[in-house]
N, C-alpha and C positions, 0 to 999 in steps of 0.2 A: 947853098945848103940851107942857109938863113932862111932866102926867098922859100923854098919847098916848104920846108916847116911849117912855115906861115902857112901856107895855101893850102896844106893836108887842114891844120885847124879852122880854117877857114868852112870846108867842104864838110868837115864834123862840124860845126856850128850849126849849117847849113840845115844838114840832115835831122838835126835836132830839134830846130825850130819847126822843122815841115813834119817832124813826128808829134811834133807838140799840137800843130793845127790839126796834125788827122784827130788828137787823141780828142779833140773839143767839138771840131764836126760830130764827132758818135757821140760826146756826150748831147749835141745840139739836140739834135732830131730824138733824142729819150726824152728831151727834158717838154719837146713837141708833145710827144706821144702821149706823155704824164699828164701834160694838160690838155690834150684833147680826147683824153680816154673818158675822165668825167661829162666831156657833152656827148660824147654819144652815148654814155649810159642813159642822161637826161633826153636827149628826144629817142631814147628804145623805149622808156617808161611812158615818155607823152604819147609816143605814138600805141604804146601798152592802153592807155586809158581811152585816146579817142575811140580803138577797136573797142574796146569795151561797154563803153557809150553808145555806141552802134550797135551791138548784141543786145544789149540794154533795151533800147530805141526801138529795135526792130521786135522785142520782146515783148514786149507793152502792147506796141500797133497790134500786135496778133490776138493778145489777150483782147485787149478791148475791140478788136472785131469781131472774136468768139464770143464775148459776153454779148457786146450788141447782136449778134446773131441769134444768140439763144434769146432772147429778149423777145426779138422779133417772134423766133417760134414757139414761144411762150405767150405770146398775145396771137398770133394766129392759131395757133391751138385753143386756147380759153375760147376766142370769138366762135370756132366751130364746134365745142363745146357747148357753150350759152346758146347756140342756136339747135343744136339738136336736144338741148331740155325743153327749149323751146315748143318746139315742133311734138315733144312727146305730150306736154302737158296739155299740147290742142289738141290732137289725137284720143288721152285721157279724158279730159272735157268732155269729146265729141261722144264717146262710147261711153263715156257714165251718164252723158242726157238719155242717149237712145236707150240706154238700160232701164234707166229713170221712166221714163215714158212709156215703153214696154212693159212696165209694172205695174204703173200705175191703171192701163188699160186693162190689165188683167184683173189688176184687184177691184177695178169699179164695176168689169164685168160679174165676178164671182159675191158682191156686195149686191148686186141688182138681183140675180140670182136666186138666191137666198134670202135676201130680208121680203123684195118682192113678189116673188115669185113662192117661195118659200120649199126649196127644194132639199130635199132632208134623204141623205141616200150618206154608203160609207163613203164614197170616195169625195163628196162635198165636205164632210166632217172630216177625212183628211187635211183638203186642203185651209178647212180653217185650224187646224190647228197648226197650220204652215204658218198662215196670213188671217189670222184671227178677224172676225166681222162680229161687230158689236151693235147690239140691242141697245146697249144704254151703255151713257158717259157719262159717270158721275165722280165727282172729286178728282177731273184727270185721270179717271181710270176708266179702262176698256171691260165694260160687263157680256160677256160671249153671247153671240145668240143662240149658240143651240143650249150653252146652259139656262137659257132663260125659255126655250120651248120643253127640256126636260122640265124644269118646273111648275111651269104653266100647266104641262100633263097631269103632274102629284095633284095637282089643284082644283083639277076637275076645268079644266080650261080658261083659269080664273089669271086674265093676264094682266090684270091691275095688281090682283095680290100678290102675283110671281116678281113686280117690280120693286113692291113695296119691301119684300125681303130679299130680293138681293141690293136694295140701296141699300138697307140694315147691313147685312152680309159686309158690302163694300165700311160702313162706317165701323163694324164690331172688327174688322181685321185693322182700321186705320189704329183704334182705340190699343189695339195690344201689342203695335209696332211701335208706338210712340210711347205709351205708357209701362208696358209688360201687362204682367196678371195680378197688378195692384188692385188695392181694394179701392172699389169707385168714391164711396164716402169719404176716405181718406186725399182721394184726389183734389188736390188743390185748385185745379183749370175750371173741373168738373162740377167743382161744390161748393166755388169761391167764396156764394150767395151764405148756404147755411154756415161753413165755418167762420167766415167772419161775423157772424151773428152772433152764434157762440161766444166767439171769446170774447166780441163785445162786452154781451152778458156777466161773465166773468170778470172782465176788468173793474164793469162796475161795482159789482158786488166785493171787490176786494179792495174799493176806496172808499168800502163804507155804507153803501145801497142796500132798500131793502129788498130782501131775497125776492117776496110776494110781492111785491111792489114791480119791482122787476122782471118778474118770471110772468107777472100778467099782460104785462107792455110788450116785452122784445119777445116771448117762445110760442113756440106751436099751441103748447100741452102745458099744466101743472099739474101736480097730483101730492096726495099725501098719503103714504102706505106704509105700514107695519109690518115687519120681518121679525120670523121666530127665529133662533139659535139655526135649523135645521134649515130656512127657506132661501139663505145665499146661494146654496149650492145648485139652485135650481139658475142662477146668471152666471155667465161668463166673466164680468165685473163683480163677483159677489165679494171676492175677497176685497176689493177696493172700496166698496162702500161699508162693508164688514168693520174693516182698522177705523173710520172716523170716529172721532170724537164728539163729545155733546156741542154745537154750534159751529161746527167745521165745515166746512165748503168741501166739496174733491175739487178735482182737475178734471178737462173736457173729455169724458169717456164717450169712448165712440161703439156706436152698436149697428146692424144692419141697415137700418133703417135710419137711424140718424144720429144725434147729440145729447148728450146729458149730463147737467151736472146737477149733485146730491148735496141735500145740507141734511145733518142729523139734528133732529129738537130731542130725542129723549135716547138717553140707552140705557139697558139695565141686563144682569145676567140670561131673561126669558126673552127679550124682546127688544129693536129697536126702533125709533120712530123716524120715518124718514120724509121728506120735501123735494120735490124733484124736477126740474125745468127739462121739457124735451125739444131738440130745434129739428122738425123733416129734412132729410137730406133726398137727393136725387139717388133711387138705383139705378142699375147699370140699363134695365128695358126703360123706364123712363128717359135713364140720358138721350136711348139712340132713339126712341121715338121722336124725341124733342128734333135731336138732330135731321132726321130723318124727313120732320117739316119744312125744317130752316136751307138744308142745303140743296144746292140748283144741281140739275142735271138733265139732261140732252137723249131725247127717248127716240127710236127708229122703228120702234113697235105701238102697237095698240097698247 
């Protein structure tokens, strides 16, 4: 019975022990599992990134073969651009000579025409007032020719005089583009000559100089004249030499014709006495006459 006893605890022992090993095998292969759960997270993520790197990769390749593409067709496009401006502006060249040339043969014709031949109908007066043909070139300007045969007709066929005023003509329009409808006297370009004389005159006389001493050397004219209460009003300047005083000078009074300045020697209620320097200035037919000698111009007429 002893012996049995034994051997049943033997056989539970037994049992024990081999429940004990099962229960440590399962824990084994968990404790496996545990630790090799973290490396395969670790290469799903490495192999997560190289995929990625290669999407990446292949991203790029494309981009930068599309850009270089476009590049390309951005330069072959420009190149057959720059060569069809090209081609235009020879084409334009070509057809603005022939034009050019074309023109000019017609207007040498219709110049020959007319100045030589002297062909005077409407439809030639049309065309010059298309392609205007000039008689005379003066000061860079185009003087027409039939306005220079209309005048020569006024004239009694006087075709030196018809030139001579329309040079005039040409210098009286330069005169009132540049200057307006200023008074010519006043003009300082035009009269540099007498008004600096003038106030020459003037300044002398105002450091001291004698009036007659002066007025016989530097003026045109002197003179000495007597005005009644009533005879100012017969000048334009009357009321200015009117106010002077006994020994007073004026200031450079300007009159048609030219320059003057007044000294008074005597005044009294009937009467005052007056001294008076006059300097010629240029009028306006003087100016352009003068000009009218001095400046060149280019005749295709008699």
């Amino acid at each position: 019975m002893v012996g049995k006893n034994i051997l049943e605890e033997l056989i539970v022992d037994k049992k024990k022990i081999q429940s004990e090993k099962g229960s440590f095998a399962e824990i084994e292969p968990e404790k496996e599992i545990i630790k090799k759960q973290p490396v395969k997270k670790e290469v799903t993520f490495t192999k997560r990134k190289v995929n990625s790197n290669k999407v990446l990769n292949k991203t790029s390749t494309k981009i930068r073969h599309h850009v270089v593409a476009r590049i390309k067709h951005s330069k072959t496009f420009f190149s057959f651009t720059t060569i069809r401006v090209k081609e235009m502006l020879e084409i334009f060249s070509f057809v603005s000579l022939v034009a050019i040339l074309a023109l000019s043969v017609i207007y040498l014709s219709l110049f020959l025409l007319i100045v030589n031949y002297g062909v005077d109908n409407r439809v030639f007066r049309f065309l010059d007032r298309c392609l205007p043909v000039p008689a005379i070139i003066v000061d860079n300007r185009l003087v027409d020719y039939y306005d220079y045969i209309d005048l020569k007709n006024k004239l009694n066929g006087d075709g030196v005089g018809a030139k001579k005023e329309l040079i005039k003509n040409v210098i009286t329009r330069k005169f009132f583009r540049k200057y307006g409808a200023g008074d010519v006297v006043a003009n300082e370009v035009i009269n540099s000559t007498g008004l600096n004389r003038i106030r020459k005159i003037k300044t002398l006389i105002n450091k001291g100089g004698d009036f007659d001493q002066i007025a016989g050397k530097y003026g045109d004219k002197r003179e000495l004249i007597s005005l009644g209460s009533d005879d100012f009003s017969k000048y334009e300047y009357g009321d200015k030499i009117k106010a002077l005083n006994m020994g007073e000078v004026s200031d450079v009074i300007f009159d048609q014709n030219g320059y003057y300045l007044f000294k008074c020697y005597e005044k009294n209620d009937s009467s005052t006495s007056l001294s008076y320097i006059f300097v010629q200035a240029k009028n306006f037919d003087e100016y352009v006459d003068e000009a009218a000698k001095n400046i060149y111009y280019v005749s295709f007429v008699d």
